[in-house]
Backbone as a chain_set.jsonl record, in Angstrom:
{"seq": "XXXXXXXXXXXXXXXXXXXXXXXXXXXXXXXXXXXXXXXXXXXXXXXXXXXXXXXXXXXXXXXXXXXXXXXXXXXXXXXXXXXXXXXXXXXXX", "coords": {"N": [[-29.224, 2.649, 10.733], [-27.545, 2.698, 7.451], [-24.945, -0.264, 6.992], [-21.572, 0.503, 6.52], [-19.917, 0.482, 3.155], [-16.923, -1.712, 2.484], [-15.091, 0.015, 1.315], [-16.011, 2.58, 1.835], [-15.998, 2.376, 4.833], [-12.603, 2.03, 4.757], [-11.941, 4.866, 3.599], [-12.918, 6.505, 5.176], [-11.052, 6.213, 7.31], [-7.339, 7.225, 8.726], [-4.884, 8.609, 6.43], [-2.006, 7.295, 6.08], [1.417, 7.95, 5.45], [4.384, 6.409, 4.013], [8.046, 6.592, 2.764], [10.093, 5.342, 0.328], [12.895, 4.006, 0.155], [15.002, 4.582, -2.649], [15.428, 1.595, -5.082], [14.746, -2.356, -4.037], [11.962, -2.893, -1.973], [11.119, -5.089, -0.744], [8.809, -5.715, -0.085], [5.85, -7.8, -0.022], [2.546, -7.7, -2.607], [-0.788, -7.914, -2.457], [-4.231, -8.666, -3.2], [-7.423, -7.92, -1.359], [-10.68, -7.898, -0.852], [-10.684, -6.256, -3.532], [-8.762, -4.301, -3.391], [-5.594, -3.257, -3.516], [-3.422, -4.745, -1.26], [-0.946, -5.296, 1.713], [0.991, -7.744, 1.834], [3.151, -8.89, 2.607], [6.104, -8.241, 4.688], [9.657, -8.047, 4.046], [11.635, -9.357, 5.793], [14.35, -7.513, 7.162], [13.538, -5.368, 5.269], [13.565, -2.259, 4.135], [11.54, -0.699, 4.909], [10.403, -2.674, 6.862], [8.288, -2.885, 9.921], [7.326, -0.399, 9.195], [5.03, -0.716, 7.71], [2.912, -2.496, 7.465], [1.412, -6.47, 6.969], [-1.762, -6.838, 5.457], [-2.092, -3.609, 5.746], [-3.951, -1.333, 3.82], [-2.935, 0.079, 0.376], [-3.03, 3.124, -1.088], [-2.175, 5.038, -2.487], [0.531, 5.692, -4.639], [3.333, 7.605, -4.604], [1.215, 9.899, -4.837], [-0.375, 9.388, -7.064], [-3.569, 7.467, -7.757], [-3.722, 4.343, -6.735], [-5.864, 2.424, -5.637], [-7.485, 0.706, -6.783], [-6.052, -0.614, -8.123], [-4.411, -3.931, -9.604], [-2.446, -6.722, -7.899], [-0.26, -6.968, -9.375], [0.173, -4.639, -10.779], [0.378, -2.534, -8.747], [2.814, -3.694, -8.176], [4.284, -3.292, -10.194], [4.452, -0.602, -10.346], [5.753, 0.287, -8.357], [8.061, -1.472, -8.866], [9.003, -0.098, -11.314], [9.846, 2.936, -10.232], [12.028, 2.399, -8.941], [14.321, 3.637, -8.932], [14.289, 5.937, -7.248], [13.089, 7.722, -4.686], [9.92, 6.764, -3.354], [6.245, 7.723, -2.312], [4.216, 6.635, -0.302], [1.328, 6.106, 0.277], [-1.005, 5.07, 2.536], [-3.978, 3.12, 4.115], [-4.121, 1.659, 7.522], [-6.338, -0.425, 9.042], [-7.774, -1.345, 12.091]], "CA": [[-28.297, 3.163, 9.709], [-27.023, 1.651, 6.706], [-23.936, -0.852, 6.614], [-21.292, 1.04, 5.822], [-19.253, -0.812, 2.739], [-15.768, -1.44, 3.148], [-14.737, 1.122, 0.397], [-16.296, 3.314, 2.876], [-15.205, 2.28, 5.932], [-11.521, 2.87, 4.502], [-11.961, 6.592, 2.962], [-12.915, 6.888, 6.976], [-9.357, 6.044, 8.037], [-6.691, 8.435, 8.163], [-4.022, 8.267, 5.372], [-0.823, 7.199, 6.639], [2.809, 8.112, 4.509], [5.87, 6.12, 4.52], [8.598, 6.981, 1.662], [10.806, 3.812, 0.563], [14.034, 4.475, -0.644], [15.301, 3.976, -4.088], [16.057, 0.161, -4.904], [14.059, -3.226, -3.656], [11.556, -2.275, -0.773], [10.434, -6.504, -0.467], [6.978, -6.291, 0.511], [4.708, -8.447, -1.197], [1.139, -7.107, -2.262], [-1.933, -9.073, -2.544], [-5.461, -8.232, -3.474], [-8.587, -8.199, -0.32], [-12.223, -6.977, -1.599], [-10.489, -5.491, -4.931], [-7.798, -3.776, -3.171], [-4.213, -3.518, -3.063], [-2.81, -4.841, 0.676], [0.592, -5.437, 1.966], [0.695, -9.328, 1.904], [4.196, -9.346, 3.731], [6.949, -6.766, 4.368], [10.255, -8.651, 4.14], [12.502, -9.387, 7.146], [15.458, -6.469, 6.43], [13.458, -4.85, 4.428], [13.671, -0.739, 4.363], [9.602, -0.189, 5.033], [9.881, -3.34, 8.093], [8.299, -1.812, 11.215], [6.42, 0.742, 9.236], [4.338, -1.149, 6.797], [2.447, -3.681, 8.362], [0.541, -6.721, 6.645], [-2.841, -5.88, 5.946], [-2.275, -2.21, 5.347], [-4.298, -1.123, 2.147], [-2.371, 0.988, -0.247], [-4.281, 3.974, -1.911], [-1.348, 6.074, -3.606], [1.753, 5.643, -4.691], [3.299, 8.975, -5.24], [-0.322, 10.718, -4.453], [-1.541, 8.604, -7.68], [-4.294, 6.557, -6.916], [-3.297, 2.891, -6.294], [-7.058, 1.891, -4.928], [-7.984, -0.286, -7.654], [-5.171, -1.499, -8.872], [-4.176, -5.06, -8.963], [-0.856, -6.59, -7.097], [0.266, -7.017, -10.22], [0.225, -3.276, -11.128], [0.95, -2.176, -7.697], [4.152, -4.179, -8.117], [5.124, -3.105, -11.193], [4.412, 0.799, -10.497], [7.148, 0.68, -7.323], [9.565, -1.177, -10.033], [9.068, 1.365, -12.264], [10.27, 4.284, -10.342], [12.925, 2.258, -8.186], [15.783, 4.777, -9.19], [13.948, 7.237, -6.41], [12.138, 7.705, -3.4], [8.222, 6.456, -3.456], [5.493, 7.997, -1.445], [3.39, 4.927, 0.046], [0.405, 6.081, 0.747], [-1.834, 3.726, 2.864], [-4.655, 3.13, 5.288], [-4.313, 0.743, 8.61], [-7.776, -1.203, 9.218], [-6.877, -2.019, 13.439]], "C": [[-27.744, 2.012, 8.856], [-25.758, 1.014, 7.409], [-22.518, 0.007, 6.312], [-20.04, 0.118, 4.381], [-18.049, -0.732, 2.986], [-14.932, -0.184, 2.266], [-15.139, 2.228, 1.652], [-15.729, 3.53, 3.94], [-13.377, 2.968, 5.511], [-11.39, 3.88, 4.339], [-12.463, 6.911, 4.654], [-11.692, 7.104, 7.924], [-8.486, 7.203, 7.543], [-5.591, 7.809, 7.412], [-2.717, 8.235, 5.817], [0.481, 7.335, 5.171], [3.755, 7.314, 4.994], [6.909, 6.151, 3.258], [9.956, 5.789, 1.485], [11.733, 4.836, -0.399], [14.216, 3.942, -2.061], [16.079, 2.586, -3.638], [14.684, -0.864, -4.282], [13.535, -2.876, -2.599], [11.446, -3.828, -0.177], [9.561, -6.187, 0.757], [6.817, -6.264, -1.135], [3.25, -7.812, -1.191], [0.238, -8.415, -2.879], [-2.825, -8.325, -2.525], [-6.764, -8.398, -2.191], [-9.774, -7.231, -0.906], [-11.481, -6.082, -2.757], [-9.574, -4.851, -4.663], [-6.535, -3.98, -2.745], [-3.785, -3.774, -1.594], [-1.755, -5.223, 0.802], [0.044, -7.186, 2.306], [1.442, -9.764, 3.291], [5.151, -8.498, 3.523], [8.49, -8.166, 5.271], [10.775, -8.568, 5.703], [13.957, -8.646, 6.233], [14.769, -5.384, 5.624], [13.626, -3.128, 4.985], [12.0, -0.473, 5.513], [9.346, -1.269, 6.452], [9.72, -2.283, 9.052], [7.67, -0.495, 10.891], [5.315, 0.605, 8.106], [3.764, -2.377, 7.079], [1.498, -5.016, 6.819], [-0.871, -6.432, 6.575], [-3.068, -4.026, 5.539], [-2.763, -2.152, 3.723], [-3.52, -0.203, 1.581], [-2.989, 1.682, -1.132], [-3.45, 4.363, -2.877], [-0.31, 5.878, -3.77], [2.244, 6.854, -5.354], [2.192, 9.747, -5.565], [-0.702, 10.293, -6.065], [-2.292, 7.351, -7.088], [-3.959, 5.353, -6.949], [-4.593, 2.058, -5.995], [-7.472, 0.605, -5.89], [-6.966, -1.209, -8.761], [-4.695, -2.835, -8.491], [-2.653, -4.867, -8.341], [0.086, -6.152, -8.133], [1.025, -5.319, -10.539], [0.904, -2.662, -9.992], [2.428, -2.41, -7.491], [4.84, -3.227, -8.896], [5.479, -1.121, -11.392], [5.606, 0.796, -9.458], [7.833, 0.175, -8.09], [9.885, -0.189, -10.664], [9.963, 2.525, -11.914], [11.271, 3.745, -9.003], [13.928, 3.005, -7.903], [15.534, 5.358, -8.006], [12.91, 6.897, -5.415], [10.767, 7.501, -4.033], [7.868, 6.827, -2.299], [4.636, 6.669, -1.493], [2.28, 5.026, 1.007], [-0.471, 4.945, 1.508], [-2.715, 4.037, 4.005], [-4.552, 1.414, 6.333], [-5.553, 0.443, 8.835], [-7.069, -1.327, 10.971], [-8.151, -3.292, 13.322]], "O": [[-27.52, 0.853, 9.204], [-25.382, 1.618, 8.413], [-22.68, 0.144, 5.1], [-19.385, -0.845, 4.778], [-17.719, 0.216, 3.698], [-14.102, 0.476, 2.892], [-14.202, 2.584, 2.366], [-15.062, 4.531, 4.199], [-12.984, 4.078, 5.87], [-10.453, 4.275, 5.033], [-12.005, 7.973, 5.075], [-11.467, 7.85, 8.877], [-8.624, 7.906, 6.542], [-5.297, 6.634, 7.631], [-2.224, 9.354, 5.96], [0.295, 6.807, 4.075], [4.068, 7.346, 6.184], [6.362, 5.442, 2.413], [10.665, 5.467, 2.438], [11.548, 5.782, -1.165], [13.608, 2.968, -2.505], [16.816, 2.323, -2.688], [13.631, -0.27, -4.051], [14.376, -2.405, -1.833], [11.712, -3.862, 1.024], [9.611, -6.341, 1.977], [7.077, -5.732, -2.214], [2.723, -7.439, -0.142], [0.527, -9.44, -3.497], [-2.653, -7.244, -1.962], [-7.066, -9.589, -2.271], [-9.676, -6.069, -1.299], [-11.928, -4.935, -2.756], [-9.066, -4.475, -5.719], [-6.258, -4.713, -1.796], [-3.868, -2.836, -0.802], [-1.339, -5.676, -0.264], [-0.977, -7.61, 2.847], [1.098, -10.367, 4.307], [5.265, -7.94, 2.432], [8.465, -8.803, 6.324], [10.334, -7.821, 6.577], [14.448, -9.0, 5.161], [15.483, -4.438, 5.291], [13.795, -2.877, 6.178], [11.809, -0.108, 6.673], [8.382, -1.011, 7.173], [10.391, -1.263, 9.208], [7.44, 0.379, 11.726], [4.762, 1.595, 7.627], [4.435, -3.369, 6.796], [1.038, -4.475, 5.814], [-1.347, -5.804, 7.521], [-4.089, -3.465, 5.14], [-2.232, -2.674, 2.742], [-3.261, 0.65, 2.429], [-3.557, 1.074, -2.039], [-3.748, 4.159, -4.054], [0.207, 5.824, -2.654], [1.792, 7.217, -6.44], [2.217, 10.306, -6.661], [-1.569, 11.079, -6.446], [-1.884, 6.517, -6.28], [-3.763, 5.43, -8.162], [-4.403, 0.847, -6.111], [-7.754, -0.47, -5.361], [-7.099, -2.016, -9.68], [-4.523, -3.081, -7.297], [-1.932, -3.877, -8.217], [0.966, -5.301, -8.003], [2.223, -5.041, -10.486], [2.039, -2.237, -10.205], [3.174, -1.659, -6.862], [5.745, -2.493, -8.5], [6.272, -0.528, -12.125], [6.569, 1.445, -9.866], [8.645, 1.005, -8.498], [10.905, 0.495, -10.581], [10.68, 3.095, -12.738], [11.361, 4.52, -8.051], [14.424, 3.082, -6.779], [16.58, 5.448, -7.363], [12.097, 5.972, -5.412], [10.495, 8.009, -5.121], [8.543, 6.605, -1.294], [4.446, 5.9, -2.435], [2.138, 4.433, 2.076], [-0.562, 3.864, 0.926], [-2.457, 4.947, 4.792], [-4.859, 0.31, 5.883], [-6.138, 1.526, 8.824], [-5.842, -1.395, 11.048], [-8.142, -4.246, 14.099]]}, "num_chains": 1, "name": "protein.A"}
């Protein structure tokens, strides 16, 4: 059997939710094979303990997130700080 690629492999994983409150969540994102990943999830932060490094992020608010850079990824949770964010993501173990 083929390889499977890692695009693949992920859409395999199940889709985990965690919903950050309105205001600063501090996690950092960073880019791995083209995709958004949690770099580092502050110490204090809201999301510590349920947002691990490593975790890819697909959706933010069930839009897709998959291909977006950090950059973007960043700037879409500024964006809608006022209010709760859905934070879609898949765990790799």
């Amino acid at each position: 059997p083929k390889e499977l690629t890692y695009t693949q492999q992920l859409q395999k994983l199940p889709k985990q939710h965690v919903f950050a409150p309105p205001g600063k969540i501090g996690v950092a994102i960073d880019v791995y094979n083209g995709q958004p990943v949690v770099h580092k999830v502050r110490k204090n932060s809201p999301l510590e303990n349920m947002l691990r490094p490593n975790d890819v992020i697909v959706a933010i608010d069930d839009e897709d997130a998959s291909c977006l850079s950090a950059a973007d990824v960043t700037s879409l949770m500024v964006k809608r700080m006022d209010r709760v964010r859905k934070i879609t993501f898949v765990r790799r173990e």
